[in-house]
C-alpha positions, 0 to 999 in steps of 0.5 A: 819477303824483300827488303825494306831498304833501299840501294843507297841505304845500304850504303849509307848503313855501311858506311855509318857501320864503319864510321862508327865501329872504326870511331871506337877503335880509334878512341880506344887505341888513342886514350889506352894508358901507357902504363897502370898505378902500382898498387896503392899509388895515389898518383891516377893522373894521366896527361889527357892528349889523345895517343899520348895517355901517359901517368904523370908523377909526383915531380910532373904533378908538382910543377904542374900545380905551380905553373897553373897557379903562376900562369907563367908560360915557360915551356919545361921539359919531361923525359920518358920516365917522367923525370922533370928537368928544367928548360935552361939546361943542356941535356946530353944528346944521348937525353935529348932524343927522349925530351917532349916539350909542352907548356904546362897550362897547356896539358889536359889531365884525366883521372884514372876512373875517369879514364877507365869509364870513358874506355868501358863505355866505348868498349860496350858500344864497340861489342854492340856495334860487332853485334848489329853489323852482324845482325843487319848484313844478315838480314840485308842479306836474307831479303828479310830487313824491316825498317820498324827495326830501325830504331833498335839499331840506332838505339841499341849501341847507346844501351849496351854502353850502359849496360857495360857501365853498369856490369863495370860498376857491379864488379867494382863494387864487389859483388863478383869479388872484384878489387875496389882498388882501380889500380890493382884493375886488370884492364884487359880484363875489364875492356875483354868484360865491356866488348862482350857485354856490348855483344851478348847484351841479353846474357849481361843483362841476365848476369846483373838480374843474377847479381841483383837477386843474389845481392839482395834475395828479394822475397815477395809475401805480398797477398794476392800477388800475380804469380807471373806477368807474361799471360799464357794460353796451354789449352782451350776446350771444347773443339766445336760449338752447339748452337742449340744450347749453352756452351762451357769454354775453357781456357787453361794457362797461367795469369790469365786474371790479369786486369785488361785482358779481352776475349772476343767470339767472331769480333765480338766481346765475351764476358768471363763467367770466371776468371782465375790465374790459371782458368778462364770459364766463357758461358757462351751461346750462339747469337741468332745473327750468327746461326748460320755461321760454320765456325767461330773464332775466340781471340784473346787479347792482352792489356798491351792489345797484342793477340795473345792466342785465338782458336777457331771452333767448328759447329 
């Protein structure tokens, strides 16, 4: 088997991998908060500046609020702590060197939800941009690369981000027990549960069909209901034809009543004499075109019209 994939779309491939995973660590480092709400604070805002997330006070607020609506442009000065003073002073050198300047109206807040839902978001598509630079070197590796797998990788990224929401919005909710409170959020933890939702998306998934059934206990006494949805094929009998009389075929298994199912004898349509969920009867006679046939070849196809299992009958 060879790679479907060229010399220059490895490359390419690489460096979008890159492009994108060093695109995440980037935002990540560059929005990550200095510091966290204390508990029950209602201060969430935070100066929105890339590598400069800083919590802003009640004083910081306060002017801020004031020069917005007086839309004056004098530059006010904050110190590390976030205490306010006011440009016409003379702070001591030892202040000085703690001092940034900017204007006001010139500053982008972001709310700490907000904040945490941008990091959540970036963290799940990190975690699935580990998984599939894992899963394309080693197929690229193995000769084994198919380009009908293109779209899962260029897919896959955005829906682990959405899955790492959603996991993040499940937790928040409570039903893992989880403090409503974004202030009282271990943030590594939260950033630790995005990544590995992002990685392990199959197990996330599963997590959230766990919450789901416990949250809610669906039951179904519906009448007539499909047991399953998946059609399975366990056992097909008898293992050779007679072509002087009728033949009985079954096929045991399970949902095999399902609606568009097709069963085929050498490329040509069967009728079932009966159909259950987990049986299928085939009253079957050797046509007169086929008399010379050796072997016949059953087919079942599902409603997708995927072959779903076939066997070859000997005469």
């Amino acid at each position: 088997m060879e790679n479907e994939i060229t010399p220059a779309g490895k490359i390419i491939a690489g460096l979008l991998l890159i492009i994108l995973t060093a695109a995440c660590i980037i935002v990540v480092v560059g929005y990550w908060p200095d510091r966290l709400p204390s508990p029950g604070s209602k201060l969430t805002l935070y100066s929105g500046k890339i590598f400069h997330v800083k919590l802003l006070d009640s004083n910081a607020l306060a002017g801020l609020n004031n020069h917005r609506a007086s839309g004056e442009k004098k530059t006010i000065t904050i110190i590390d702590s976030v205490q306010r003073i006011d440009s016409a002073s003379s702070p001591d050198t030892s202040t000085r060197s703690k001092i940034h300047r900017f204007r006001f109206r010139r500053i982008r807040t972001i709310d700490l939800n907000t904040l945490l839902l941008l990091l959540v978001a970036v963290g799940g598509f990190l975690g699935n941009m580990i998984h599939i630079s894992t899963s394309l070197t080693t197929f690229i590796g193995a000769g084994q690369f198919k380009r009908s797998w293109i779209l899962w990788y260029c897919v896959k990224p955005f829906t682990a981000s959405a899955l790492a929401i959603t996991l993040y919005f499940a937790f928040r909710a409570g039903f893992l027990n989880y403090s409503s409170d974004a202030s009282n959020i271990n943030l590594f933890g939260v950033m630790t549960l995005a990544i590995m939702a992002g990685l392990f998306t199959d197990i996330a998934t599963q997590k959230l069909k766990e919450i789901f059934h416990v949250a809610f206990r669906p039951k179904d006494d519906r009448p007539n209901k499909l047991n399953g949805t998946v059609v399975s094929v366990s056992e097909i009998t008898p293992d050779k034809l007679d072509k002087t009389t009728e033949n009985t075929i079954l096929i045991k298994g399970g949902c095999l009543d399902q609606a568009g199912l097709i069963f085929k004898i050498n490329s040509e349509p069967v009728k079932p004499e009966l159909a259950q969920s987990t049986l299928v009867t085939i009253k079957y006679t050797v046509p007169a075109t086929q008399a010379m046939a050796v072997s016949f070849k059953l087919e079942i196809f599902g409603r997708d019209g995927q072959l779903v299992q076939s066997k070859v009958f000997s005469t």
